[in-house]
TIVOZA-416292 format. One record per residue (C-alpha): residue number from 1; x, y, z. Coordinates in steps of 0.5 Angstrom, whole numbers. Layout:
BEGIN
+-----+-------+-------+-------+
!   i !     u !     v !     w !
+-----+-------+-------+-------+
! NUM !     X !     Y !     Z !
...
+-----+-------+-------+-------+
END
This chain:
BEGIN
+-----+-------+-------+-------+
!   i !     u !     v !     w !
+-----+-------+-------+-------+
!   1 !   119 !   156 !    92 !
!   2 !   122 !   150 !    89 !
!   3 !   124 !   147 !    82 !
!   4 !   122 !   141 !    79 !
!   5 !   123 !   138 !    73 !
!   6 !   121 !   132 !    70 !
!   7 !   119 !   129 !    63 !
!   8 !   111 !   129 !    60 !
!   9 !   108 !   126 !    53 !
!  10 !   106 !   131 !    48 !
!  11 !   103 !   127 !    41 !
!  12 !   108 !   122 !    43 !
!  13 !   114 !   126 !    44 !
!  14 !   118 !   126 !    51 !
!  15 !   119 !   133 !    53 !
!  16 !   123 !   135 !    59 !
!  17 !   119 !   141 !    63 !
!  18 !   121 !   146 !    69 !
!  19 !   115 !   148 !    74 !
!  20 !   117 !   154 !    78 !
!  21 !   113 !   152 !    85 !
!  22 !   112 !   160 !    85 !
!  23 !   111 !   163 !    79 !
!  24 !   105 !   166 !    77 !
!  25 !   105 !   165 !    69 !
!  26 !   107 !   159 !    66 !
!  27 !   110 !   159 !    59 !
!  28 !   110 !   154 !    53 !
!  29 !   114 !   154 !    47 !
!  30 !   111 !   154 !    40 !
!  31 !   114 !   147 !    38 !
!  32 !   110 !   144 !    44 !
!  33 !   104 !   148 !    44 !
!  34 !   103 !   147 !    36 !
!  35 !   102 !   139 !    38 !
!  36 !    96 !   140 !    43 !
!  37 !    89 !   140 !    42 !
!  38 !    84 !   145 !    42 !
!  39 !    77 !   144 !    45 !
!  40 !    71 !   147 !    48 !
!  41 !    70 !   147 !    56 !
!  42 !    64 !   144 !    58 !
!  43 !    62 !   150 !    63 !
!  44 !    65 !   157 !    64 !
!  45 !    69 !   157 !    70 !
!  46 !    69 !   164 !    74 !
!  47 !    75 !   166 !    78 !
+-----+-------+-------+-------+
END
């Protein structure tokens, strides 16, 4: 599997990112994930 990275907008803060096509977790550093919204989904969604 590939590599991509590319630039995202959090809280109007450019980031740089690294997808890994194959990886079957996805991580976030803390200084990132601090700057996100929290809310409740509208339905559950079953795996």
């Amino acid at each position: 599997m590939g590599r991509v990275r590319a630039n995202v907008v959090v809280a109007e803060r450019n980031c740089w990112t690294l997808f890994d096509t194959g990886a079957r977790n996805t991580y976030v550093v803390q200084d990132i994930a601090s700057l996100l919204p929290i809310f409740e989904l509208e339905r559950v969604e079953s795996v």
